[in-house]
C-alpha positions in Angstrom: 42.3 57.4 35.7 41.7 54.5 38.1 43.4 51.7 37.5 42.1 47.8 39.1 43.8 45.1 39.5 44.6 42.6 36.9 41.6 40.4 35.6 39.2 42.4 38.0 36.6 43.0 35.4 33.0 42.7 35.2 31.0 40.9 32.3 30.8 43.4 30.2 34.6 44.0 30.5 35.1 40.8 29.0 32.9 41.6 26.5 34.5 44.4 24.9 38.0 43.1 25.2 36.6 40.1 23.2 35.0 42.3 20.6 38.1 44.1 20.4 40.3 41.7 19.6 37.7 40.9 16.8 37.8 44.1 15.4 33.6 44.5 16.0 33.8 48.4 16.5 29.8 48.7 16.6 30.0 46.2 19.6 32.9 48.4 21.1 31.5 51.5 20.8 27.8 50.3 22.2 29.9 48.9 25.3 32.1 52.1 25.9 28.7 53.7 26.5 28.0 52.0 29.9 28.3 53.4 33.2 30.1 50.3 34.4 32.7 49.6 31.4 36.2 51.1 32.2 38.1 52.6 28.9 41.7 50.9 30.9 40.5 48.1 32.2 43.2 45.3 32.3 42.5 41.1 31.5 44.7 38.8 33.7 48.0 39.5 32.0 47.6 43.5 32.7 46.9 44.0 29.0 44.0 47.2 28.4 41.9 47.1 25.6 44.0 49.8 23.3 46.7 47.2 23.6 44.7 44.2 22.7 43.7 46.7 19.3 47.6 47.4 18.8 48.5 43.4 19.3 45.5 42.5 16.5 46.2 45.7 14.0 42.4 47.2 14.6 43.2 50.7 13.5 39.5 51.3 13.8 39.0 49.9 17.1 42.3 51.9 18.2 40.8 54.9 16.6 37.8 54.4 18.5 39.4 53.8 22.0 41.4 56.7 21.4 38.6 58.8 21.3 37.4 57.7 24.1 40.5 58.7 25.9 42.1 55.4 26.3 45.3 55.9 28.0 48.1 55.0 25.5 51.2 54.8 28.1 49.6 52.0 30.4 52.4 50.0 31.9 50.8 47.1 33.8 51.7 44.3 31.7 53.3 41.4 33.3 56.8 41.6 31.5 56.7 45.6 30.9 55.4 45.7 27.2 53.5 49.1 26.5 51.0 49.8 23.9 53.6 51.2 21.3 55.7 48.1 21.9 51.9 45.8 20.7 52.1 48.3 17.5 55.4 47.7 16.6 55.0 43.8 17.1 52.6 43.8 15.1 54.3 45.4 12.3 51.1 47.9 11.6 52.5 50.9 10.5 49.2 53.0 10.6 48.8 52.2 14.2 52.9 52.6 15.2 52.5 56.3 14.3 48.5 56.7 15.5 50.1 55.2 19.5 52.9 57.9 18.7 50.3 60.9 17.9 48.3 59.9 21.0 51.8 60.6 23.2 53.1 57.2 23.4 56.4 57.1 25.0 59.5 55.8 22.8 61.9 55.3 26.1 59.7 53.0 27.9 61.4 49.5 28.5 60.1 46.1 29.0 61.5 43.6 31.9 64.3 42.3 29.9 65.3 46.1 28.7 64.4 46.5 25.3 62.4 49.7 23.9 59.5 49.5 21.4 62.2 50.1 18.6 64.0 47.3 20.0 61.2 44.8 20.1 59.9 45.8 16.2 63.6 45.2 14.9 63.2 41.9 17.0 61.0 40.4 15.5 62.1 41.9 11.4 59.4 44.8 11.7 61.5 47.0 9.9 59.3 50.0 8.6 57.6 50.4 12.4 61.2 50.5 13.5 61.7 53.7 10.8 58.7 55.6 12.0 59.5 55.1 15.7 62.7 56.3 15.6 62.3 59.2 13.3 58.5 60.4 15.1 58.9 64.1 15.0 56.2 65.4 17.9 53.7 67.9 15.8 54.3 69.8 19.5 57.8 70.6 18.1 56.1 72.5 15.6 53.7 74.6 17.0 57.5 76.8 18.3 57.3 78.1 15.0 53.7 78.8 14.7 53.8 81.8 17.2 55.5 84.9 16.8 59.2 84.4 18.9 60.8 87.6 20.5 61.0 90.6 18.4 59.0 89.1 15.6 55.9 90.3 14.0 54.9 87.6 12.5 55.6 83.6 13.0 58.4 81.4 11.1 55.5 79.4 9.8 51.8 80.0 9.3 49.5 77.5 11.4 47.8 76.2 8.2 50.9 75.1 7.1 51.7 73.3 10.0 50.3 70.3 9.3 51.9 69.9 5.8 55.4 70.4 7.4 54.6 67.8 10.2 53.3 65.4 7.5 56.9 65.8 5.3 58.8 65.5 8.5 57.6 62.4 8.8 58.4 61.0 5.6 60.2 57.7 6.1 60.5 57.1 2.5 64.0 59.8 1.6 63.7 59.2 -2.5 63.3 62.5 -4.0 60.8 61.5 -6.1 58.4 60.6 -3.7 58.7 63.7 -1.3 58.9 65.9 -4.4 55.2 63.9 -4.9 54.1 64.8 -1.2 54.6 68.5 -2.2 52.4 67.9 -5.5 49.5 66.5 -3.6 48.8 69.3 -1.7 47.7 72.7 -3.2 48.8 74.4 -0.1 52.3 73.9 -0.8 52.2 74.6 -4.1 52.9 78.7 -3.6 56.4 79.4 -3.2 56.2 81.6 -0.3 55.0 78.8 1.4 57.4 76.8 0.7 60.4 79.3 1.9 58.8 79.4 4.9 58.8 75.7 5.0 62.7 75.5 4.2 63.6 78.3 6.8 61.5 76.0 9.4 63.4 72.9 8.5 66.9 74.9 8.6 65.8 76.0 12.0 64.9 72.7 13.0 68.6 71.5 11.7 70.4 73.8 13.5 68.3 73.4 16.9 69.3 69.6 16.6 73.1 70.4 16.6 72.8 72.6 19.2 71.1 70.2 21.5 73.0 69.3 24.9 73.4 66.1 23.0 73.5 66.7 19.4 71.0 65.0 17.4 72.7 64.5 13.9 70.4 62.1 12.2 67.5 64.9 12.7 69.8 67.6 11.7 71.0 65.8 8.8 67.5 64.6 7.9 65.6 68.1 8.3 68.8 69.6 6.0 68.0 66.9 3.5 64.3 67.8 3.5 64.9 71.6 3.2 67.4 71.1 0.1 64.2 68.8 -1.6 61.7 71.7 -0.6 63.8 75.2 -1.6 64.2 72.8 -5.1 60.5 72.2 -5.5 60.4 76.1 -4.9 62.9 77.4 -7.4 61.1 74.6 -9.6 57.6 76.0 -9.4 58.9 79.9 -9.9 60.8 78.3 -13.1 58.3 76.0 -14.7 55.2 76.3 -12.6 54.7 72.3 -12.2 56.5 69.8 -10.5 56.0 67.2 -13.4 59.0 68.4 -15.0 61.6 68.2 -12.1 60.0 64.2 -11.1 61.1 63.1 -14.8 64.3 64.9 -14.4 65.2 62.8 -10.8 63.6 59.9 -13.0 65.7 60.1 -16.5 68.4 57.2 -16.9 71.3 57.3 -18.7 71.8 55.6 -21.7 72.9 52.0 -21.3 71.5 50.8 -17.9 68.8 53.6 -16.7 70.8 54.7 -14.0 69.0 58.1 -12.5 72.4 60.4 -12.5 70.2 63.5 -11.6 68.7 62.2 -8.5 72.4 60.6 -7.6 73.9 63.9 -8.1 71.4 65.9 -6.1 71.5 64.0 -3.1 75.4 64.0 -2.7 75.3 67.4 -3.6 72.6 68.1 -0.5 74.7 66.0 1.8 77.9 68.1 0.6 76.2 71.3 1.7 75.5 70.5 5.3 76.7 74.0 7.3 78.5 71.7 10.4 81.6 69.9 8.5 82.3 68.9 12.0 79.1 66.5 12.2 80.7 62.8 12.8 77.5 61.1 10.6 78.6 63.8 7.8 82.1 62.4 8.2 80.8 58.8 7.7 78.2 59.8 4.9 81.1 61.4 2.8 83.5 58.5 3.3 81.3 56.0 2.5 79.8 57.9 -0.6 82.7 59.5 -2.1 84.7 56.9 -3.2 82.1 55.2 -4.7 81.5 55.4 -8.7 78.0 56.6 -9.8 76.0 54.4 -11.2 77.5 51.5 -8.6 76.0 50.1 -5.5 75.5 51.3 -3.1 73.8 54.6 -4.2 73.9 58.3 -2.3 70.1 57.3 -1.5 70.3 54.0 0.1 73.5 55.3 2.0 71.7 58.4 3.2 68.6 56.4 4.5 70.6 53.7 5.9 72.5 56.4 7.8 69.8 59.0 8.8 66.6 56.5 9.4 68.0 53.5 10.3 66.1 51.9 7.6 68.0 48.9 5.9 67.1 47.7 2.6 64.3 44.6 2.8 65.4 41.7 0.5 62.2 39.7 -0.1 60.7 43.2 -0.8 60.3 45.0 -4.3 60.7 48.6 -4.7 58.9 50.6 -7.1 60.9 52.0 -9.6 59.5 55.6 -9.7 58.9 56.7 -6.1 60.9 54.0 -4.1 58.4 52.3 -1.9 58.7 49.1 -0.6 55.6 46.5 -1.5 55.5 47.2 -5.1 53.1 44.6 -6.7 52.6 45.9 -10.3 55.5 44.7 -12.6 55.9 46.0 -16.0 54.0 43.2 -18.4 56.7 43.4 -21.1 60.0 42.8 -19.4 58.6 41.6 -15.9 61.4 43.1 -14.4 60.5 46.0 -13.3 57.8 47.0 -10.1 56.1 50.0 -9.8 53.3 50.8 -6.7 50.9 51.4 -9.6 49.7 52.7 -12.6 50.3 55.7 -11.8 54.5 55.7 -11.2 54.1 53.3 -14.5 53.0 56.0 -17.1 55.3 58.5 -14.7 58.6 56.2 -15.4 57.6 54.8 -18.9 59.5 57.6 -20.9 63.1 56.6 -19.5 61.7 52.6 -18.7 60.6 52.4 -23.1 64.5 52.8 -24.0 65.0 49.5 -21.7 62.3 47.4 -21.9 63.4 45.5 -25.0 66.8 44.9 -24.1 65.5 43.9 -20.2 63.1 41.5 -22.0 65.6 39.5 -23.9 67.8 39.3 -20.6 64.9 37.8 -19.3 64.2 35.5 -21.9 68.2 34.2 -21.9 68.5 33.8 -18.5 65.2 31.5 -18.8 66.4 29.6 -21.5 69.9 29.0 -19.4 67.9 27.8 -16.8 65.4 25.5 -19.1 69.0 24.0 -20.1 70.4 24.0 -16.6 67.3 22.0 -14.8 67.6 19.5 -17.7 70.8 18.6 -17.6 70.7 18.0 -13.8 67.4 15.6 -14.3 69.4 14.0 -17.2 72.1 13.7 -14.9 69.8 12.4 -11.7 68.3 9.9 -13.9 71.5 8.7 -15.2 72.7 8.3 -11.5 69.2 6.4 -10.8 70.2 3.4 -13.7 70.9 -0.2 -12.1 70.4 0.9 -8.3 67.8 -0.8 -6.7 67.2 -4.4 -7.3 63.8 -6.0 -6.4 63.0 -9.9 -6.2 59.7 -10.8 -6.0 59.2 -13.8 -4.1 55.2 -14.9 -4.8 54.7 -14.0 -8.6 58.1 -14.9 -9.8 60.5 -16.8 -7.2 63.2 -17.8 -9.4 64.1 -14.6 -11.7 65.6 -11.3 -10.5 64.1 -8.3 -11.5 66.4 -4.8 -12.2 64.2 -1.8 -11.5 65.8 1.0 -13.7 63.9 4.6 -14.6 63.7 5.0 -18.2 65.4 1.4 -19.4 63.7 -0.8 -22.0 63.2 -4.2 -22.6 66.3 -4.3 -24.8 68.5 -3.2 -22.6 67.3 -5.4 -20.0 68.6 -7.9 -22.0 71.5 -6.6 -23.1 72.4 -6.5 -19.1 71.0 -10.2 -19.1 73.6 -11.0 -21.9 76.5 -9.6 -20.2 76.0 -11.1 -17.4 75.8 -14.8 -18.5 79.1 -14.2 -20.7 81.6 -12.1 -18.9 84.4 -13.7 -16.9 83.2 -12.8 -13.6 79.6 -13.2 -14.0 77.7 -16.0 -12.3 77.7 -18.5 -15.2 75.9 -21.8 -14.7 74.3 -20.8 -11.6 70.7 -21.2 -11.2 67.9 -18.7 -10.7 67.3 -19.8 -6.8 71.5 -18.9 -6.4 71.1 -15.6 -7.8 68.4 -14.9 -5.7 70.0 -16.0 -2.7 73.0 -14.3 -3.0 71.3 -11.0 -3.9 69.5 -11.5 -0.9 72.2 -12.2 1.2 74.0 -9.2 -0.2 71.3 -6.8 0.7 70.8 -8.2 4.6 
């Protein structure tokens, strides 16, 4: 790769990192095709076009300069920022992990010192933050795809590897939805291939401790993800479907819904870590364990916080089923609970039925408490409004005074008129041009 200076481009070069940034990928692919159109050519600011695509979310563009080898580690930009650093800016999470799949380096800094993670959580990207600093390389896995040592055959079979790879980089820990990653593919649905999937993850744990510098959160994480696996496993050989062991994670208790199954299973995994002696182990257990189930903050959101790095959105919804954040569909009875779709709808419906009522009427009182709320602080505005702004009108009407009031009637205009002409410190006797004078006088 030959790299030019910055801004030395030809017409054409201009071209495509114009149609780029518009997202025309017939244009870009019909300029990629000339002789005299560099794939890394960089605009005055030392920007290529794979990190114009990143910047403006074109997954398809970035899928298209990809292919065409686009180099995704550039690092000619005025102040340092790299292509994964454009991804995570722009909060695109498709991209974040397409620049990571390409090779795109995690470590690299900018001038003032920050990392791509760095600059996502900078400016509130959140999920992009997630899926950089939990990117499990696919290289990783290919270890365990080959026969080590004295083996005769490997830990895990190459058609399986990129089911593993796909799990592993699950950002989303509820055990709902990995239990639902499992279900959608047929090639994990034989149990044989899923023990093989658990002793990979163990291996994968235990590798991570060993480390010269122990990494807990991936030792932790790949635990987790081997306890929701070997489950799914036992599961199938039991029942033969996963349907079953999704509505038992799902199933509330009576009163307020809360999922004790799922609670239980996830302190139970995090209990059954083999290294005691694991400091994040340490802080998971102290933070959890004094905790009552059924209060905030749960064994899940704990465990995410603590092993991702994710923190809980607050103008986001989560679905109710699977635990995804951007739920849009709420439940059209008691509008209080989201779901991603239909789908986790019908799925949660037989625990959500024995609440919906009772969810309803909350709804429906705390409405009514407002309605009453709102109108007594109008009736109280309005009562604060009475008598305070007094207008004289000097063309139409030179020698009255008029009192501007919201909601006061004629009668009580005179009523006011009334009291002032007979109390003791009124302005008896005085005429209409005094009045006037002294109410302007009292207002300059």
């Amino acid at each position: 790769m030959v790299l030019t200076k910055k801004g030395d481009l030809v017409e054409e070069e201009r071209e495509l990192l114009t149609n780029v940034s518009q997202g025309n990928v017939e244009e870009v692919e019909r300029l990629l095709k000339l002789k005299n159109v560099r794939i890394n050519c960089l605009d005055e600011h030392g920007m290529s076009p794979l990190m114009h695509a990143a910047y403006k979310g074109r997954a398809n563009v970035c899928e298209v300069l990809l292919k065409h080898a686009a180099d995704v580690n550039v690092n000619e930009h005025e102040h340092g920022y790299t292509t994964l650093m454009f991804a995570g800016l722009s909060g695109n999470k498709k991209i974040t992990r397409m620049m990571l799949d390409a090779g795109a380096k995690t470590d690299m800094v900018n001038s003032v010192g920050r990392t791509a993670a760095q600059m996502a959580a900078f400016v509130g990207q959140h999920e992009c933050v997630t899926i950089i600093n939990n990117y499990f390389p696919r290289e990783r896995l290919e270890y365990y795809t080959h026969p080590q040592g004295l083996e005769t055959e490997p830990k895990l079979p190459p058609e399986l590897a990129d089911q593993l790879h796909r799990i592993l980089l699950a950002t989303n820990l509820n055990p709902v939805k990995l239990v639902q990653l499992v279900q959608a593919d047929s090639a994990l649905q034989d149990p044989s291939a899923l023990t093989r999937c658990v002793r990979v993850l163990n291996s994968v744990s235990e590798h991570g401790m060993k480390e010269a510098e122990p990494c807990e959160t991936l030792a932790i994480r790949s635990h987790y993800l081997g306890c929701i696996l070997n489950r799914c496993c036992l599961h199938l050989q039991e029942k033969g479907s996963l349907t079953t062991l999704i509505k038992g994670f799902l199933k509330g208790r009576e009163g307020d819904g809360f999922p004790l199954m799922q609670e239980r299973f996830i302190r139970d995994a995090i209990k059954r870590f083999p290294r005691p002696e694991a400091g994040l182990l340490q802080q998971l257990v102290r933070t959890i364990a004094p905790i009552e189930m059924g209060h905030e903050p749960t064994a899940l959101s704990v465990l995410t916080q603590a092993v991702t790095g994710q923190v809980g959105m607050l103008d986001a919804e989560v679905c109710a089923t699977c635990g995804e954040y951007g739920a849009l569909c709420r439940c059209s009875a008691c509008k209080r609970v989201v779901y991603c779709g239909t789908s986790c709808q019908k799925l949660h419906w037989f625990t959500h039925k024995l609440l919906c009522a009772s969810l309803n009427a909350e709804r429906l009182r705390e409405q009514e408490h407002n309605l009453h709320k709102n109108a007594g602080l109008e009736a109280v505005e309005k009562k604060e409004d009475v008598g305070k702004t007094v207008i004289i009108d000097p063309v139409d009407e030179p020698n009255a005074v008029k009192e501007e009031s919201d909601g006061k009637t004629k009668e009580n205009q005179e009523n006011q008129n009334t009291r002032e002409s007979t109390g003791s410190d009124t302005l008896a006797g005085t005429r209409a041009e005094e009045i006037s004078q002294k109410v302007v006088d009292g207002f300059g």
